[in-house]
GUROMAR-932337 format. One line per field, with one value per residue (C-alpha): residue in one letter; x, y, z; chain. Coordinates in Angstrom, 2 decimals, m for minus. Example, Ala and Ser with C-alpha at 12.3 -4.5 7.8 and 13.67 -1.06 7.14 Angstrom:
// GUROMAR-932337
type = A|S
px = 12.30|13.67
py = m4.50|m1.06
pz = 7.80|7.14
mol = A|A
***
This chain:
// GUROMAR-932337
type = X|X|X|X|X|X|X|X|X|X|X|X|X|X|X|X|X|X|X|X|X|X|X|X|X|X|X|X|X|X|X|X|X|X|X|X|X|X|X|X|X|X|X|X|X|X|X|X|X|X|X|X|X|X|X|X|X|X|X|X|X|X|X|X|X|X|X|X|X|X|X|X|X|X|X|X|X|X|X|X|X|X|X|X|X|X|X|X|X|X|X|X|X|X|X|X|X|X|X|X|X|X|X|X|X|X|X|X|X|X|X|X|X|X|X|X|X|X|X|X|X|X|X|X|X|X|X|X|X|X|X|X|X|X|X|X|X|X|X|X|X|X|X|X|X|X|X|X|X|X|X|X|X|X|X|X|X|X|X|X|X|X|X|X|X|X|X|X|X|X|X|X|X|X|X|X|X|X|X|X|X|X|X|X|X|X|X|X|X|X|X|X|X|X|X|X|X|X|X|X|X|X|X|X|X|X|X|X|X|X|X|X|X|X|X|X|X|X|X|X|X|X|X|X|X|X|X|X|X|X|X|X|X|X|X|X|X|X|X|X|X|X|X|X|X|X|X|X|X|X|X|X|X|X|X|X|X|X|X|X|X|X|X|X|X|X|X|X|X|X|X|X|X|X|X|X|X|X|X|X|X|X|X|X|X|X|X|X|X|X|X|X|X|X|X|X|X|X|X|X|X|X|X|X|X|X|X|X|X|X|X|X|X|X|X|X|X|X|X|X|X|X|X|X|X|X|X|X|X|X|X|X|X|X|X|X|X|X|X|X|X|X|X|X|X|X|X|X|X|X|X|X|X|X|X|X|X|X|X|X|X|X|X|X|X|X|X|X|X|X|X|X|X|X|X|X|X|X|X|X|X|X|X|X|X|X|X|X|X|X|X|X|X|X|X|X|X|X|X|X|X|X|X|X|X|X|X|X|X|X|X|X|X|X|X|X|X|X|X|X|X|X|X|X|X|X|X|X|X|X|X|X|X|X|X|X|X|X|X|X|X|X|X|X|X|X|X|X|X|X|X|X|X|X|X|X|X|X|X|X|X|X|X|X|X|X|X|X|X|X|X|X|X|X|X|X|X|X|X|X|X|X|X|X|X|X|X|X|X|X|X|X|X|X|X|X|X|X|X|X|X|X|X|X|X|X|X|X|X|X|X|X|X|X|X|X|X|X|X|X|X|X|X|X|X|X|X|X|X|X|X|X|X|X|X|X|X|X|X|X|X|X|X|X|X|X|X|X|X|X|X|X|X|X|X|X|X|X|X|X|X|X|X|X|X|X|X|X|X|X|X|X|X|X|X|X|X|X|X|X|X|X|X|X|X|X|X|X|X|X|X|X
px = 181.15|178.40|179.39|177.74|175.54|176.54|174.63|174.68|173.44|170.37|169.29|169.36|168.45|165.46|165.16|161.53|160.74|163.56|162.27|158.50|160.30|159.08|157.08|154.18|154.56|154.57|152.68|153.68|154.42|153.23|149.87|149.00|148.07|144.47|141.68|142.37|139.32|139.37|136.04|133.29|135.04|137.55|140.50|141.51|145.34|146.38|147.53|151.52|152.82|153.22|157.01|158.48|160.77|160.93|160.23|158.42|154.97|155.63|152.85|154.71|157.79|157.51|159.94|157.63|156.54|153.25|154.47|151.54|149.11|150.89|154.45|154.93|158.13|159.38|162.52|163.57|166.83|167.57|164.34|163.81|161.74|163.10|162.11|164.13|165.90|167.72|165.93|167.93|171.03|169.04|172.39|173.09|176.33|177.34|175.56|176.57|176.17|178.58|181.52|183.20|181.83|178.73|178.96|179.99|177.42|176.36|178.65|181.16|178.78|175.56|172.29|171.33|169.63|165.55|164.36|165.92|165.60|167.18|167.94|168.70|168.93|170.69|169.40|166.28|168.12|167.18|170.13|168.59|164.40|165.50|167.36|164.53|162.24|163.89|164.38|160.71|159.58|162.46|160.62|163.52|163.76|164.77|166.34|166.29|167.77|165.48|162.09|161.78|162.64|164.69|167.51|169.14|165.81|163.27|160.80|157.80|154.70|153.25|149.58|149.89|153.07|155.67|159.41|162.95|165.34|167.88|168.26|166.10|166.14|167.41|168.47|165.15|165.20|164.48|161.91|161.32|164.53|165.23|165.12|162.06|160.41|161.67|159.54|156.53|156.21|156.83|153.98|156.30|156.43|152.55|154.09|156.94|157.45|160.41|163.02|165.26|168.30|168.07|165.98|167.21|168.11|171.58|172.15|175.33|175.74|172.31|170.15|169.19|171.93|169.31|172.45|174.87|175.65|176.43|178.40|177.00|178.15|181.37|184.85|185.13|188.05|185.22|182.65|184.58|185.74|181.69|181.23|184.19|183.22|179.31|181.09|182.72|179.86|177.70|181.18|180.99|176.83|177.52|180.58|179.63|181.84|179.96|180.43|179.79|182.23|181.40|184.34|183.62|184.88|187.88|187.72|191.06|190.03|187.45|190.53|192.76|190.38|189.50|193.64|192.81|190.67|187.99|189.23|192.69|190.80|188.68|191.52|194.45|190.64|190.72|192.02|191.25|191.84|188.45|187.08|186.63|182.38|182.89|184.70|182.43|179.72|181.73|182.82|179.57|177.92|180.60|180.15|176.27|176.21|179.57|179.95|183.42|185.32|186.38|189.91|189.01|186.96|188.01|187.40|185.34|182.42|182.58|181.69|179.52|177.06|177.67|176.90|173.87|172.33|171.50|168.61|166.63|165.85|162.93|161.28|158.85|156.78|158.92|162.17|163.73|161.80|158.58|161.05|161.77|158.01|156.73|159.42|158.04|155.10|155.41|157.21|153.87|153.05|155.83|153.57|150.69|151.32|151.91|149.08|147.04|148.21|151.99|155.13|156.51|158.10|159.95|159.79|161.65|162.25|163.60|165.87|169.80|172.03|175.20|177.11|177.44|179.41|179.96|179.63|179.57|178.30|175.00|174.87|175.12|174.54|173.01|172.34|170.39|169.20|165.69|163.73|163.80|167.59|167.42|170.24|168.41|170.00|168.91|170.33|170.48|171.85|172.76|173.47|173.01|174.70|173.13|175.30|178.13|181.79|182.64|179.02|179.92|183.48|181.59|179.14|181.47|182.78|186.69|186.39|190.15|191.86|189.90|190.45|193.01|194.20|190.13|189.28|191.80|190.51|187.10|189.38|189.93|186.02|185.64|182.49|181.26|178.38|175.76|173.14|169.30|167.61|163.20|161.54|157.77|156.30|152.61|152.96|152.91|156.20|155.39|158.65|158.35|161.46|162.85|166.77|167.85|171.60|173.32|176.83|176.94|180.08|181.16|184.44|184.06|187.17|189.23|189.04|192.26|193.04|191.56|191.64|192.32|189.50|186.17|184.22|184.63|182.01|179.18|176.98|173.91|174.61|170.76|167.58|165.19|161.32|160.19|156.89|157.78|155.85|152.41|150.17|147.23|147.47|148.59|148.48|151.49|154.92|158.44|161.48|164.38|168.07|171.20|174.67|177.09|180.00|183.06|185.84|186.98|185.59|182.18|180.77|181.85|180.34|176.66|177.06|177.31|174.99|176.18|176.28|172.40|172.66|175.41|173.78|170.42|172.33|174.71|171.32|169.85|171.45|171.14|167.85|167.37|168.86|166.57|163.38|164.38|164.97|161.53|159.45|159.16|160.01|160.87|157.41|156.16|158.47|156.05|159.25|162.60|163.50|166.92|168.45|171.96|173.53|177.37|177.88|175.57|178.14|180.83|183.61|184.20|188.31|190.91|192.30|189.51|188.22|191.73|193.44|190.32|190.19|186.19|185.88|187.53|185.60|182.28|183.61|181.16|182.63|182.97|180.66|177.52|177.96|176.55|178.19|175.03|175.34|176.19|179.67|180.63|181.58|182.04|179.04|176.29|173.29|170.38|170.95|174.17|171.91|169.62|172.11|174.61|170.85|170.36|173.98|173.84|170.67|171.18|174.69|172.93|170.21|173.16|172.58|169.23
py = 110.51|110.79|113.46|116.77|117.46|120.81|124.03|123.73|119.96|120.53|123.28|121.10|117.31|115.47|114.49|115.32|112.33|113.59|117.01|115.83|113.43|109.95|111.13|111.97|114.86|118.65|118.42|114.53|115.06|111.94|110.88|113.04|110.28|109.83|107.25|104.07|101.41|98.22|96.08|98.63|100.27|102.92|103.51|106.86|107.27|109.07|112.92|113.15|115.31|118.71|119.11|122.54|123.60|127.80|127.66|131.24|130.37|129.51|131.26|134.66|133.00|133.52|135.11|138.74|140.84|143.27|146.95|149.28|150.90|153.91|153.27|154.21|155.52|157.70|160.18|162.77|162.90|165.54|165.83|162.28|159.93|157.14|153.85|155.06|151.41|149.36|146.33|143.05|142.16|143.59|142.70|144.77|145.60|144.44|141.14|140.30|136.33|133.76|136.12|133.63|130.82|130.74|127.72|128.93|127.05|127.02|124.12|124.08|121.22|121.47|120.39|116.91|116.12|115.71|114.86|113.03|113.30|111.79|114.95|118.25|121.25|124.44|127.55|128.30|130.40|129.02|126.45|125.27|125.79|122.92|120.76|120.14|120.44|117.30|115.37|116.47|112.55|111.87|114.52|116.91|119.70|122.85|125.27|129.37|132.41|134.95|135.46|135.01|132.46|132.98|134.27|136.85|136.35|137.48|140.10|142.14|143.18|146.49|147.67|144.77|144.44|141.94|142.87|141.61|142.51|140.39|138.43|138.96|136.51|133.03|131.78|130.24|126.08|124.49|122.71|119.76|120.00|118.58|122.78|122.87|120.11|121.08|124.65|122.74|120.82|124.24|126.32|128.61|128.16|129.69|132.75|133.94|136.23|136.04|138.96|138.67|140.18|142.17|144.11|145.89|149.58|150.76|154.74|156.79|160.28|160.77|159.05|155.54|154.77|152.34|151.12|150.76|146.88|147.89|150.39|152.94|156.64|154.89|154.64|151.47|150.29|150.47|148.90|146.06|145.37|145.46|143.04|139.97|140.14|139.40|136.74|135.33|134.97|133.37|130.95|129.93|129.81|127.17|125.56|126.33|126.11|123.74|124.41|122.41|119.89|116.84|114.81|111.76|114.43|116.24|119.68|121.00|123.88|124.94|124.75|126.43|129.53|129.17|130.30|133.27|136.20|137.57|140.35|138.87|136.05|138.58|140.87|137.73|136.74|140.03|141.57|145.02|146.90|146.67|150.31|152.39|151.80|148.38|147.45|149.71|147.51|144.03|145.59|146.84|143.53|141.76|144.08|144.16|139.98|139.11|141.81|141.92|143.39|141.43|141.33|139.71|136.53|133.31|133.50|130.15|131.57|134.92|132.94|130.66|134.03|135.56|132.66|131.48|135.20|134.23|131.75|134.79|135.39|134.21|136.97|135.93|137.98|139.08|138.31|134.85|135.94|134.36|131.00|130.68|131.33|128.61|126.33|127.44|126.54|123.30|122.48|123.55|119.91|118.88|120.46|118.22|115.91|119.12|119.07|122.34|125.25|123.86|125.52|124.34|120.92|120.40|124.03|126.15|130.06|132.04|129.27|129.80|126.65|127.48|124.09|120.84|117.96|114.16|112.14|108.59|106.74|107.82|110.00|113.99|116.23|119.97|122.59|125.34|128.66|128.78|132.12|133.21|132.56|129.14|126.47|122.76|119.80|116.78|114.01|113.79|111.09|113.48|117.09|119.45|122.94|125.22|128.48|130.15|128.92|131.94|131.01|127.25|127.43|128.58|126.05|122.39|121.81|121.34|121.48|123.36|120.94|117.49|118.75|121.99|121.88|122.34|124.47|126.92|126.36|127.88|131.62|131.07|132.15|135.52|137.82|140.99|143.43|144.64|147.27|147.57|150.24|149.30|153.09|152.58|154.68|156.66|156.70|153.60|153.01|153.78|152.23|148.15|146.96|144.63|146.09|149.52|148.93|152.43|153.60|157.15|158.75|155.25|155.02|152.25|151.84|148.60|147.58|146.21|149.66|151.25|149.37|152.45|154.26|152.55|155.94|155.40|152.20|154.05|154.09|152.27|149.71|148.35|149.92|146.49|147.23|145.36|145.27|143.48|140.83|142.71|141.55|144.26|147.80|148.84|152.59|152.51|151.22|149.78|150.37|147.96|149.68|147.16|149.19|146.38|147.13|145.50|146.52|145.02|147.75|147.57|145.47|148.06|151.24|149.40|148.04|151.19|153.90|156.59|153.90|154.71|157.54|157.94|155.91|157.55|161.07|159.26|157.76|160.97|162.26|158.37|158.33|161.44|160.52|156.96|158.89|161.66|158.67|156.93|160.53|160.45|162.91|162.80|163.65|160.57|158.41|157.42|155.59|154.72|151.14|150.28|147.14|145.57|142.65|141.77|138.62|138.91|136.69|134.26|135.67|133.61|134.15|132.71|129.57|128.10|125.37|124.74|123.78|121.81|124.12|124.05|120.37|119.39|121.96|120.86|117.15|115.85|115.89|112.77|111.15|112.98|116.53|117.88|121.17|122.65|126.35|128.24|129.02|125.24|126.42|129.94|130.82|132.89|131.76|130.49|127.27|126.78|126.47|124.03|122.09|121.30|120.33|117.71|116.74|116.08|114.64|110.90|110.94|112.37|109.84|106.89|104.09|105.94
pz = m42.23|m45.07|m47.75|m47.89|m50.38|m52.01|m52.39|m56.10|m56.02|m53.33|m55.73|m58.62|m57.21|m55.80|m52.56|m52.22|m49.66|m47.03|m47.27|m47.04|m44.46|m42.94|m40.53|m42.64|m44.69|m44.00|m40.54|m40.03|m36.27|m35.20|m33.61|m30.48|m27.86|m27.34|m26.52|m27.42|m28.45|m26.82|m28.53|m26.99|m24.64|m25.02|m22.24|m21.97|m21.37|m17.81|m18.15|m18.83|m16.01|m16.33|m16.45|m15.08|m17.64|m17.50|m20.24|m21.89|m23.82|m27.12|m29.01|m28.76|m29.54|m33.55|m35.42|m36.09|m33.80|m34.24|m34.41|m33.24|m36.16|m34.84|m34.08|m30.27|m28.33|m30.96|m30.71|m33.51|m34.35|m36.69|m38.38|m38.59|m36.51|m34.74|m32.47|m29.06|m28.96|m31.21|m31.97|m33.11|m30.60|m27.94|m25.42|m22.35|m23.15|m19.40|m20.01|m23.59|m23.45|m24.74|m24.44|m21.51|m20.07|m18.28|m16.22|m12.68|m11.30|m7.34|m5.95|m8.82|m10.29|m12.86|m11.42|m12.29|m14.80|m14.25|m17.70|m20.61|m24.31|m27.36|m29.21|m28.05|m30.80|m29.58|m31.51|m33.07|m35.88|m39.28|m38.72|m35.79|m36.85|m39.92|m37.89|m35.51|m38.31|m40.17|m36.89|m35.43|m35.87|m32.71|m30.66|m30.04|m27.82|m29.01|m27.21|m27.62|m25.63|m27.29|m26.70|m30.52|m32.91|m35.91|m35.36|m37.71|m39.44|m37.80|m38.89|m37.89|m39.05|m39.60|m40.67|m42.84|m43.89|m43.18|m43.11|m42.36|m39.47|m41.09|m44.15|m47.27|m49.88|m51.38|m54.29|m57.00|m57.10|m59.97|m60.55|m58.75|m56.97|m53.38|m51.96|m54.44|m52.36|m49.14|m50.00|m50.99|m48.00|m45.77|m48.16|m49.16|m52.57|m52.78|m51.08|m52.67|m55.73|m57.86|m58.14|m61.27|m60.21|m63.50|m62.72|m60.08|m60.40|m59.63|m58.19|m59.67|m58.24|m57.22|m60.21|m61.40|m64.57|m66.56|m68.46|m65.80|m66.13|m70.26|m69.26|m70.95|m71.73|m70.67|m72.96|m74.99|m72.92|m70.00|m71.40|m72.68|m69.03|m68.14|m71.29|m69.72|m66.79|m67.33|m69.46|m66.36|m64.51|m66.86|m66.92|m63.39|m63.58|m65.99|m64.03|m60.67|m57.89|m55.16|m51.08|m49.30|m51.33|m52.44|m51.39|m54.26|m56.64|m57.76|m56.56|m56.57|m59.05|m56.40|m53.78|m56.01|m56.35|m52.41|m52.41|m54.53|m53.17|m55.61|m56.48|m57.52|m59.72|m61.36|m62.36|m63.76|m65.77|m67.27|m70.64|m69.39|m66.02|m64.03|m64.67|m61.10|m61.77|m62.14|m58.93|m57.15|m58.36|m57.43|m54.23|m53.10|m53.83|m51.60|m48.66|m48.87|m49.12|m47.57|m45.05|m46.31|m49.66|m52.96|m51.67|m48.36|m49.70|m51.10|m55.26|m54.56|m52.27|m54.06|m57.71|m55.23|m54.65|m57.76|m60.34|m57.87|m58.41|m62.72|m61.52|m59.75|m56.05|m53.57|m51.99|m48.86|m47.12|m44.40|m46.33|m44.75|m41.34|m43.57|m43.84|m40.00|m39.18|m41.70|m39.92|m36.48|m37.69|m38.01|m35.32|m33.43|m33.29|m30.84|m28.19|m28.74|m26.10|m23.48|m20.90|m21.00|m19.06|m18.81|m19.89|m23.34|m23.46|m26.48|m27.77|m25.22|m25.78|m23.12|m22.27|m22.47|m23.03|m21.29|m20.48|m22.82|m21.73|m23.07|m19.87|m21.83|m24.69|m25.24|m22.11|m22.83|m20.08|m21.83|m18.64|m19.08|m17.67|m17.88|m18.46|m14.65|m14.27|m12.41|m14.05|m15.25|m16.86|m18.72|m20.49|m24.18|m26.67|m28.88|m29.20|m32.58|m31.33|m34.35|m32.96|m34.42|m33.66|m31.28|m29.20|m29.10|m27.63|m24.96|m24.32|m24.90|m21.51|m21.83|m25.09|m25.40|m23.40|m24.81|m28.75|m28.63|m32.38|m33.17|m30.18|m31.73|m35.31|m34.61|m33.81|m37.63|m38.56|m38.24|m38.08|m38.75|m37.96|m39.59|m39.20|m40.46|m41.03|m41.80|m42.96|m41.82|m44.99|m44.62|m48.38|m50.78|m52.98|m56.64|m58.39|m59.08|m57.98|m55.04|m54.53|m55.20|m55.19|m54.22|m55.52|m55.06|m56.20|m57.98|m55.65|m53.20|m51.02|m50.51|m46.91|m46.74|m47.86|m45.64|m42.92|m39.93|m41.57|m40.86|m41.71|m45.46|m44.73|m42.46|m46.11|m47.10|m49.67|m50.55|m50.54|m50.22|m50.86|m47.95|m48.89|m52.11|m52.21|m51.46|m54.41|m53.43|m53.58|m50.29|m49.03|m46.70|m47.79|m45.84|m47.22|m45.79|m45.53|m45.17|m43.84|m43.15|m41.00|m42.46|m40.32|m37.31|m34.39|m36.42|m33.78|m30.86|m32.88|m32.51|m29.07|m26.79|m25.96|m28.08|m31.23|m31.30|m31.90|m34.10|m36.62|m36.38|m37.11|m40.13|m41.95|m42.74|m45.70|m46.64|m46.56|m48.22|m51.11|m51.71|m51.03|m53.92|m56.33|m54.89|m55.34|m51.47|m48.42|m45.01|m44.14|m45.31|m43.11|m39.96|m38.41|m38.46|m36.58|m36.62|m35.80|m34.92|m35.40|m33.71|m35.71|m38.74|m41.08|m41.38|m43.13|m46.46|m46.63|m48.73|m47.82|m45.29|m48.15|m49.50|m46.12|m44.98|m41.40|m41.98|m42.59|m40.18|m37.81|m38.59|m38.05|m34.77|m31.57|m29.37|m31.88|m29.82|m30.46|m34.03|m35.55|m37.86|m38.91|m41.99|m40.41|m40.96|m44.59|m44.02|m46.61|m45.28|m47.15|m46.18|m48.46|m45.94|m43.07|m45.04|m45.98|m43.10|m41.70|m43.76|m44.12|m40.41|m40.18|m40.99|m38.67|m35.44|m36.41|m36.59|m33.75|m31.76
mol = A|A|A|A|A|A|A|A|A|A|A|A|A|A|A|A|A|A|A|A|A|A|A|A|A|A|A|A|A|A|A|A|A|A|A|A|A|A|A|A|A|A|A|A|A|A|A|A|A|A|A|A|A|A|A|A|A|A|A|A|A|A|A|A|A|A|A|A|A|A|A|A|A|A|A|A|A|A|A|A|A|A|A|A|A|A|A|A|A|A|A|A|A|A|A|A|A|A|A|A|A|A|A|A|A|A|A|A|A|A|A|A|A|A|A|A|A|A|A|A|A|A|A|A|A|A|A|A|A|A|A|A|A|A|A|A|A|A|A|A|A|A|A|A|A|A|A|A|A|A|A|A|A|A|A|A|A|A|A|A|A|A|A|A|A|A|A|A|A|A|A|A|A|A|A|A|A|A|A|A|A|A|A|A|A|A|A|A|A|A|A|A|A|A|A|A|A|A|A|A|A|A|A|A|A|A|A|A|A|A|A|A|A|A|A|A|A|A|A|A|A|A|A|A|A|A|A|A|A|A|A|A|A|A|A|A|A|A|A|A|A|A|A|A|A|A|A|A|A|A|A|A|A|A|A|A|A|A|A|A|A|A|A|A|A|A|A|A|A|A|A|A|A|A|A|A|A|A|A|A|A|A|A|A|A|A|A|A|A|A|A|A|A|A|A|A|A|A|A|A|A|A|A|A|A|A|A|A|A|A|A|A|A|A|A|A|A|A|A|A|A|A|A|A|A|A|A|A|A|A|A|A|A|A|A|A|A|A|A|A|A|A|A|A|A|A|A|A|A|A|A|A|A|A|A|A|A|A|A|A|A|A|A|A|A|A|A|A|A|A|A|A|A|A|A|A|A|A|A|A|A|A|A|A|A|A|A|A|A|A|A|A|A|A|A|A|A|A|A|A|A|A|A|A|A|A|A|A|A|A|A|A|A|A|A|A|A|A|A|A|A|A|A|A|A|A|A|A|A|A|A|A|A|A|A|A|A|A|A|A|A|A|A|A|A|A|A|A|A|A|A|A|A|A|A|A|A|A|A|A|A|A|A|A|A|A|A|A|A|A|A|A|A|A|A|A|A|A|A|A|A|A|A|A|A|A|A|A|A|A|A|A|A|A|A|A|A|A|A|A|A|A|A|A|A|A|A|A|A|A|A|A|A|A|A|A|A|A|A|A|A|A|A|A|A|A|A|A|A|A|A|A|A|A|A|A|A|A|A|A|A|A|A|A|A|A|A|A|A|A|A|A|A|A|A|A|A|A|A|A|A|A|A|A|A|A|A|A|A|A|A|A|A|A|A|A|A|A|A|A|A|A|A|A|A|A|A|A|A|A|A|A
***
């Protein structure tokens, strides 16, 4: 198997003609079939057939969706207004899919297949939108069980205004740099604006502390312990610990600090005990980006977030929802050869893979359920399943008896849930700043800790200005809240009916305290529109780089079957996705 390039070197290298790719640039799709001239005469090709694939139309298939000038279906909850539904995971909690199998199918048997295809891509998350996006010269066919693309990163859009559900930001390229070029050819780099993560404010007992990171008005002891550790990071920025690996060097100093956790690297580093502030600080970044605490992650991926933070952040309109739609958008072209007025071909939302099985070299049988509930199969050479682990033990038929030592492997990543909270403001936000990073009383718990407790984590972490990137003056304003849930039952407290409103009740006196610190009040709050997610992010813990469980998990299966998410290394950041994209690119390529 080909190496994988690592996070650190796709920031830093060229590869500006994979990203523009071979087949012609940023729209390079291919020619759309058309008249042909023969001397004088021109012979007009016959209409394809229109194929019946169920599948939903693709041009409401985007990753935002339009929220009314004034926000409909609204409940208060104590004094606050509220969108009556949760919007993200939007899961019947009878129906949750990929929870057990889904192949009982009528006569024991899939259908057979109708259609065939080379390449079949299973999720349009942002694993899945790049995948297709790099391979869109083989004509894939890309499959979705939303009705939206994107994944954990999909937005909306209000009067205006574009904002995250989900994920936020990435990490600045450098110049000329392979992600660089990959941005260039997508448009994005004419949309972002840049968010130096110094200037962020930080909230202690109810007010911004301007000097927080100097530790000021602290003991000298204190500030000392503030003054290492901003020497350790600008250590590992300099000597920066790459995932995904790069197996043609030596990286048993990454593996030994994958066997430490964070928080037990940072303290041996230290001449000082880390003061209470200070670990709040650490801690609250690791449960805001990791969705899990400095003494659950590996000391590898924690320095792999931290040091990646010096070279500034990527805002997009819409946070990474504004990366999935400029993917989407260029994947537009796959449809050209669709005859007018048929379902989608090659783009197919509303359509739920629930069976994937290796019948024979070259011969991979994916079954479907299309967007009215009827099963469909076709035959694919290969397979890219762009899911998390816990969806695609689901969908690889016999997958525990053919491979058991890997099927039981995957149990080893674990997830955790997250909640989003987007404040639709009738008032514009006067403070210039992108993350408002909230500590409160300066004591954040240990979850190990506290692990029988999970009320000491129902607290907002971030305060995102989700209208960030808004260059004109704007009457109106979004504010983006992220609570993760790092404790085991998280996922259960969001799921039921009563987890609605639970959270809509806990988030006042939240909210209350970020519009004091803005100049704002509850009457200038239009809406509240919360969203869930059961599986937001891999959990990055000790030990899963240094005993090689993830490479040998995102190994291909059967030499058909492609593994491309950011749970192959356990790291959830967008650059993951990217990169297991293009890692896996030339091998699912290999031999068609």
């Amino acid at each position: 198997m080909n190496r994988p390039t690592s996070r650190r070197e796709f920031l830093g290298r060229g590869l500006a003609a994979l990203a523009l790719g071979a087949a012609g640039g940023a729209g390079g799709l291919g020619r759309a079939h058309g008249a042909i001239r023969i001397g004088n005469a021109f012979l007009v090709p016959p209409t394809p057939p229109c194929l019946d694939t169920g599948a939903l139309p693709r041009f409401a298939a985007g990753p935002f969706a339009n929220v009314d000038y004034q926000p409909r279906n609204t409940v208060e909850i104590n004094g606050l207004p509220f969108a009556n539904q949760w919007f993200g995971d939007l899961f019947d909690p009878a129906s949750i899919p990929f929870h057990s199998a889904e192949n009982t199918f009528p006569g024991g048997q899939p259908p057979a297949p109708s259609e065939s295809a080379d390449i079949v891509v299973v999720g349009a998350g942002l694993s899945g939108l790049t995948t297709a996006y790099l391979l869109r010269h083989r004509d894939p066919v890309l499959f979705e069980l939303h009705q939206r693309v994107g994944g954990t990163s999909m937005g909306e859009r209000w009067r205006g205004l574009d904002y995250s559900l989900g994920g936020a930001y990435f990490i600045t390229p450098d110049d000329n740099s392979d992600l660089y070029w990959l941005y260039r050819a997508l448009g994005v780099d004419r949309k972002v604006r840049v968010s130096p993560n110094t200037d962020d404010p930080v909230e202690v007992n109810g007010a911004i502390d301007p000097g927080f990171w100097f530790g000021d008005g602290l003991p000298e002891a204190e500030r000392a312990a503030f003054q290492e550790y901003a020497a350790l990071v600008a250590e590992y920025a300099d000597n920066y610990p790459d995932i995904p690996l790069d197996d043609t060097l030596d990286n048993k100093w990454i593996r030994d600090l994958d066997r430490l956790s964070l928080r037990n690297h940072i303290v041996s580093r230290m001449s000082v005990p880390v003061p209470a502030r200070l670990h709040a600080a650490i801690q609250g970044y690791c449960y805001s980006s990791f969705n899990a605490g400095w003494e659950e992650i590996s000391a590898a991926s924690g320095w792999n977030f931290l040091a990646a933070e010096e070279y500034g952040r990527w805002v997009l309109p819409g946070g990474n929802a504004g990366l999935a739609d400029a993917l989407w958008q260029q994947l537009q072209g796959l449809e050209s050869k669709t005859p007018p007025g048929c379902p989608p071909q090659r783009l197919r939302v509303g359509c739920r893979v629930v069976d994937v099985r290796v019948l024979g070299p070259e011969r991979v049988l994916v079954t479907y359920k299309d967007s009215a509930g009827a099963f469909r199969s076709l035959l694919a050479k290969r397979v890219a399943i762009c899911t998390p682990k816990h969806v695609a033990r689901h969908l690889i038929h016999n997958w525990r008896n053919d491979d058991p030592e890997r099927f039981e492997l995957s149990y080893d990543v674990h997830t955790a849930a997250y909640v989003v909270a987007n404040v639709l403001l009738t008032r514009p936000i006067r403070r210039d700043f992108y993350d408002l990073f909230l500590l409160k009383d300066g004591l954040f718990p240990d979850a190990l800790a506290n692990s029988i407790d999970p009320g000491h984590f129902k607290r907002v972490i971030d305060a995102v200005r989700g209208d960030f990137t808004r260059r004109a003056v704007s009457p109106k304003g979004v504010l983006t809240l992220y609570w993760p849930l790092p404790y085991a039952s998280g996922r259960f407290d969001v799921l039921f009916d009563h987890g609605f409103n639970d959270f809509a009740t806990l988030i006042g006196p939240e909210l209350d305290l970020i519009l004091n610190l803005l100049g704002l009040a509850r009457r200038d709050v239009s809406q509240i529109r919360l969203s869930r997610w059961g599986h937001s992010m891999p959990i990055a813990r000790p030990n899963l780089l240094a005993d090689g469980v993830l490479e040998r998990l995102r190994a291909p299966y059967r030499d058909h079957i492609f593994f491309v998410n950011q749970d192959n290394w356990c790291l959830p950041a967008v650059e993951t996705a990217l990169l297991e994209a293009f890692a896996m690119k030339p091998l699912i390529e290999e031999g068609l």
